[in-house]
N, C-alpha and C positions, 0 to 999 in steps of 0.2 A: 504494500500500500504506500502511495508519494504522498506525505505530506510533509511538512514545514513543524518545525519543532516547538513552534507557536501557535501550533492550530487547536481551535474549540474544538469542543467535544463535537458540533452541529458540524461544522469543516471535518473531520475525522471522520463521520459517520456518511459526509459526500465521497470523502475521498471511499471509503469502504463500499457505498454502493458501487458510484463508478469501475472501482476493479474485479467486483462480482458482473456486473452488468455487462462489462467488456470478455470475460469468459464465460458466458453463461447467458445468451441468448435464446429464446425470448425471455424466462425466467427472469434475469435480473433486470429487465424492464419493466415486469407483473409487480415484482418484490418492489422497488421502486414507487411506482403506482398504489400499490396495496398501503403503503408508510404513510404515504399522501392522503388517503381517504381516511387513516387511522391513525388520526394525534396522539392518541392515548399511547397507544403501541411504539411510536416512534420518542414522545416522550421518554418512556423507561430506557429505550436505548439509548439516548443522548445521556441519562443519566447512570447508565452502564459505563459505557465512554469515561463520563467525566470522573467516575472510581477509577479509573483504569481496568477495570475487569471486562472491555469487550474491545478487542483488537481488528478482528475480521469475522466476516461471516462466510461460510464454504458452501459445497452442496453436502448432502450425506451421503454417506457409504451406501452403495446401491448392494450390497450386502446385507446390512443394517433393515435398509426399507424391506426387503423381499422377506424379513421378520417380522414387520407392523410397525417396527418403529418410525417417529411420525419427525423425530427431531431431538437434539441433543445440545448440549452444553458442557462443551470440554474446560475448565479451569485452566489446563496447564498450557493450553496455548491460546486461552481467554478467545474461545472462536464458539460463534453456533452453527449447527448445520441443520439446514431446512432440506425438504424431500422436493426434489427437483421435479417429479412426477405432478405434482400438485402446481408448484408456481409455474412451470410452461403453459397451466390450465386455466390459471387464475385468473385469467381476462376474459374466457369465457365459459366456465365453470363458478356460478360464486358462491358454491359450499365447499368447494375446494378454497375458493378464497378468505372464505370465513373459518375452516378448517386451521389456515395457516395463521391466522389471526389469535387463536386461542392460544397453537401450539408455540406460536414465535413471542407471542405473551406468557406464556406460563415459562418457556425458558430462556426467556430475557430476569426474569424476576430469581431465576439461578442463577446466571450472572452478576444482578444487585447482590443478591446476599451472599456471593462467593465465600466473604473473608469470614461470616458467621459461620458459614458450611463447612466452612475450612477447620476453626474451632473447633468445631462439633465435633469434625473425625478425629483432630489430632485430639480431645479429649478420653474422644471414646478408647481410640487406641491406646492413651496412657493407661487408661484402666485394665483394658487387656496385659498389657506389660506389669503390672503390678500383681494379678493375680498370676500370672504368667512365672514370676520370681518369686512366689508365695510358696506355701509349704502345700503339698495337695494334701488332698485333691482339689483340684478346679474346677469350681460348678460356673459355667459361665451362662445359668438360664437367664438371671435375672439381668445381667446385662446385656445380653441381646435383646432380651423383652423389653429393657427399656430405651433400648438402642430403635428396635423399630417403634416406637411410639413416639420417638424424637422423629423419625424421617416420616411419619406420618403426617404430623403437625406439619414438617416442613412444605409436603408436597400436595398436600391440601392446602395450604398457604398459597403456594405458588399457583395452584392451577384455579383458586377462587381469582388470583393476579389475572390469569386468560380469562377465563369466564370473564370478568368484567372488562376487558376489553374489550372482545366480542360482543357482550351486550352493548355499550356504548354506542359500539357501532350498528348496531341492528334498532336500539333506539332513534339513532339518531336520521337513518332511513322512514323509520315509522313515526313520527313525534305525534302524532293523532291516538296512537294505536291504545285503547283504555288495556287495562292488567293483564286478561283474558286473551286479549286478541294479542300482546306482549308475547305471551306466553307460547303463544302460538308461533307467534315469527320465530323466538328463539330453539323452540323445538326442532324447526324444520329450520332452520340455520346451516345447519350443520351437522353429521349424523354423530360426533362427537357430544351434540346435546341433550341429544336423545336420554342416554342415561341418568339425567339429572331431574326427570318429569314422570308421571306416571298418567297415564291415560287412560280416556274413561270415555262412554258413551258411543255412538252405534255409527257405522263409516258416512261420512261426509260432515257427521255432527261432532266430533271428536272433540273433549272436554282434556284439557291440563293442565297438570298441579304441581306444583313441587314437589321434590320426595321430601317421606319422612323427616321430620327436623330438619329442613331447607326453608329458609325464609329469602325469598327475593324482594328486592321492596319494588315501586313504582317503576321506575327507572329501567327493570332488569338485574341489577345488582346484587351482588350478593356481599354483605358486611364480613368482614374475617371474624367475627365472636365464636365465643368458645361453642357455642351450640352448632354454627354454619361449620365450622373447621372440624367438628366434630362428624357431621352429617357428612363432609363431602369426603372425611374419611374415611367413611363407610361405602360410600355411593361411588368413588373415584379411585381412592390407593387399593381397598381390597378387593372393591369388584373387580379391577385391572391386573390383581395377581403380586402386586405391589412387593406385599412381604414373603411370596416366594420369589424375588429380584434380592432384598435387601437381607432376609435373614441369610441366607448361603452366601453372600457377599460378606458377613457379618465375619461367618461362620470361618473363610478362606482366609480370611485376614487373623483370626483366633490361630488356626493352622498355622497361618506362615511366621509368627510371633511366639510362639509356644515351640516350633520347630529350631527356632532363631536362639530362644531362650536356651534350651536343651544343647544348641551346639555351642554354643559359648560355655558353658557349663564342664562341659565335658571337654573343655580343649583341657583344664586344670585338673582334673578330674576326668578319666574317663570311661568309671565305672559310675558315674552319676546315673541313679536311676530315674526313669522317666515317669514325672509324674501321670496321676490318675484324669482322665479328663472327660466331665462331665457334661452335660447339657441334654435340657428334658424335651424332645421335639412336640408332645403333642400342647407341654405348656404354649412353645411357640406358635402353634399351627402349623408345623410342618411333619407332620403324619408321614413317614415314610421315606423321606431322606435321607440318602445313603451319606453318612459319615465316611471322613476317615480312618484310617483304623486304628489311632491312638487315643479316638473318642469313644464314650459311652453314652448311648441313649436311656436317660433314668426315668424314663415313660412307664408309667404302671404298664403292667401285667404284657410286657413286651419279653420274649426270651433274650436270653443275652448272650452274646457268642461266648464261643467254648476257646479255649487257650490252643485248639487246635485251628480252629476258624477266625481269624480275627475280623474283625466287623464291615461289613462290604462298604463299599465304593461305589457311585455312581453317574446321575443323572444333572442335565445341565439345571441349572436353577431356573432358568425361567421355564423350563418344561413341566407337563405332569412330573411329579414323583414316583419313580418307580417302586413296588412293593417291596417293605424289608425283608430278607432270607439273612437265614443264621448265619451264614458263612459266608468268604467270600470266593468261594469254587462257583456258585449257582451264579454270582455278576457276569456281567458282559468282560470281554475282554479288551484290556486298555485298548485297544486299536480302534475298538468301536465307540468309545466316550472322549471325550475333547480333555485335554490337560489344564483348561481353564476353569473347568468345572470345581467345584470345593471337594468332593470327593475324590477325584483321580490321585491318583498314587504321586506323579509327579506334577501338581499341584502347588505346592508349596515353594519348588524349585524356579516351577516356570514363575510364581511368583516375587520371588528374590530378583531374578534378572531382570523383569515386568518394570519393578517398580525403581531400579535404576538406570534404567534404558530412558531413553526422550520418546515422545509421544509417536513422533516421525518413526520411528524405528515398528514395523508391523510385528504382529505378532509370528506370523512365522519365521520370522525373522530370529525373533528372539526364543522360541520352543526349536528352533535350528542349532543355534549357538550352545544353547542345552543340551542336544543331544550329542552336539561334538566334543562338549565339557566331559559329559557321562564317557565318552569313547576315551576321549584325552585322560580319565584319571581321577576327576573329579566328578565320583560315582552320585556324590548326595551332597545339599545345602552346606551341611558340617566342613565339607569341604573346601567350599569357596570363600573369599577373602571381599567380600561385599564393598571393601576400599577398594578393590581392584576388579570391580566391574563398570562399562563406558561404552561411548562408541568413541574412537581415536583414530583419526585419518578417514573417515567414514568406514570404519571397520567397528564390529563389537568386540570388545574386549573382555575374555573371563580370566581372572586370575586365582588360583590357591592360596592357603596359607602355606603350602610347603614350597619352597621356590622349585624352580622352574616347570611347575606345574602351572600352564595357561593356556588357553586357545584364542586364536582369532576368526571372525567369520565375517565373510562379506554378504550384507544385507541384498545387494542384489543380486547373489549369487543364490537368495536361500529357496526351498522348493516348499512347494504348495503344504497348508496343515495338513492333510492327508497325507501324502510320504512322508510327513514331517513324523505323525503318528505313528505310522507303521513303523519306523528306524524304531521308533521308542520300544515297539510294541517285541521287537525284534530281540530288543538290548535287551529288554526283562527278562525275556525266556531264556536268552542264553545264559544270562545272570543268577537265572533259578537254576538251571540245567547244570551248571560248574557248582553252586552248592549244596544242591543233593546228589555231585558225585564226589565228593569236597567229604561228605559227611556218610555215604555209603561204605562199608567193608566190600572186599574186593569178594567178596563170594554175597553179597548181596544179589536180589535180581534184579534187572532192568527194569523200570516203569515201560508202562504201553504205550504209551504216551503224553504229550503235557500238552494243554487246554491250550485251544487256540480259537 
């Protein structure tokens, strides 16, 4: 983006249209257009801007969209992405355009409150780190429980921010329209609104209400009070699946902290034993998510794995959950589950590099570099020298704590997550295969096979 080191937040956010506009035609002439008919909206931008928390706007990952998602807000390189499908539409689609109005509203209001959001997690995680260095066992139910009731709040906050931008704008279309007829417009606004109304009465005569404990007032609007932030938490973060997003987020971050703890531990110590780690999933609502296996699910009247099984592994967070089984011989095989998931085995791993890599750097990129570390030497976390991970010359860099133990990988050399997967899936087996014959008597007999 060209601007002058002097320029307004209103100049910055020209200069930002302009260099989306010029890649991203028709689109960045819709988005344009769309700012202009929506002060409201364009407002919070400028005063995104003026925190410093909004630098550019991109398109999104057409990966991302072909999953529902509609838009995002990345913090670490202060940019939002809108769904390119929609704004090339917006000129003449306008529930696509009203669409975008909610969604570029509710995560521009991510952007305002970045540095709160930011708090939030560096709080959360200090707490994790604390029990983490505690003496176990580690029940970590009640702070996740209160960990999603914090992003609850947040995201009902944020998306009553859209909501009411959108209304404003569909008021401001209608300024005749009495409550009723309101209610109407904003129903069929957008099929995003639909969820927020409940209907009634027989086709053509169609009656709308608010939901349950939703107060709209005249206007369209909805006031952030504890009773609306409440109701659209019910109506908005849960019905959309919300806290199967945010607890196994929660949960991968516990993983990769407690993992962190343990190899620090044992660099001094390396008979440190590993604490006990707890967490009750049906407290949380997550019925059946596969843990890791250094966790316990303390869910009433749930079996608990056997010292011969340890506790499966599974499924992505935003997906259904898949049913618990005792062991984890019945899970899938890594190859068929993503290593981003909280459960996958190298999870923890892929999260260590994840989180000191730049945003720029893809993920296979960086589940690449992993799997050439595991080849290089640096079989597990414990291993690695987390000062001495980077990308350096546009290369990633993994270093050990034992010297000349490192690898380097070049990002655009790296191949697709799926092969990326399978090397992994590859390495395990052979890694299993070398220590149960590591640990067989030479008159043992041969297994038939190992699970693929």
């Amino acid at each position: 983006m060209k601007e002058t080191a002097m320029a307004t937040p209103t100049e910055k956010l020209e200069a930002m249209l302009t260099d989306f506009e010029s890649a991203n035609a028709p689109g960045g002439k819709n988005l344009r257009d769309l700012l202009k008919s929506t002060p409201e909206l364009q407002a919070r931008i400028v005063k995104s801007i003026e925190l410093g928390n909004l630098d550019t706007i991109k398109p999104l990952d057409p990966a991302l969209r072909s999953r529902g998602v509609m838009g995002g807000f990345n913090p670490v390189d202060k940019s939002i992405a809108l769904p390119m499908d929609m704004l090339n539409s917006a000129d003449t689609n306008p529930r696509n355009a009203n669409t975008l109005r909610l969604v570029f509203g509710h995560e521009i209001e991510h952007s305002v409150n970045k540095t709160a959001i930011a708090d939030g997690n560096k709080a959360f995680e200090d707490k994790v780190r604390k029990i983490a260095e505690g003496p176990s066992p580690h029940d970590y139910t009640s702070l996740v429980k209160d960990r999603n009731s914090e992003s609850r709040k947040r995201e009902a906050n944020d998306q009553i921010a859209g909501f009411n931008v959108l209304a404003a704008h569909v008021r401001r279309e209608n300024p005749k329209a009495s409550k009723e007829q309101l209610y109407d417009k904003l129903f069929h606004s957008s099929n995003q609104m639909e969820q927020y109304f409940d209907v009634s009465g027989t086709p053509g005569k169609e009656k709308y209400t608010p939901k349950a404990g939703l107060t709209i007032d005249k206007n369209g609007k909805i006031a952030a009070t504890t009773a609306n932030i409440d109701a659209i938490g019910e109506h908005f973060y849960e019905a959309n699946g919300y806290p199967k997003v945010y607890g196994p987020r929660s949960l991968a971050l516990i993983n990769k902290i407690e993992n962190e703890t343990l190899a620090a531990a044992r660099v001094g110590n390396p008979s440190h034993p590993a604490p006990e780690i707890k967490v009750n999933l049906k407290e949380l609502g997550l019925t059946g998510l596969r843990l890791p296996p250094s966790f316990t699910d303390t869910s009433p009247s749930l079996a608990r794995p056997t010292p011969a099984g340890p506790a499966p592994v599974g499924p992505a967070p935003a997906e259904s959950p898949a049913p618990v089984t005792p062991t984890a011989a019945s899970a899938p095989p890594a190859a068929s589950r993503d290593f981003r998931d909280v459960g996958h085995p190298d999870n923890g791993y892929f999260q260590l590099l994840r989180d000191k890599l730049p945003a720029s750097v893809p993920d296979n990129a960086v589940a690449h570099a992993m799997l050439l570390a595991k080849q290089g030497g640096l079989t597990d976390p414990s291993k690695v020298n987390s000062n001495e991970i980077g990308l350096v010359g546009g290369k990633i860099w993994v270093g050990g704590h034992t010297p000349g133990f490192h690898i380097s990988a070049d990002p655009a050399q790296s191949p697709p997550i799926e092969q990326v997967s399978q090397g992994l899936s590859k390495l395990q087996q052979t890694s299993q295969a070398q220590e149960a014959q590591s640990l067989r008597g030479p008159n043992d007999p041969q297994p038939q096979a190992f699970a693929r």
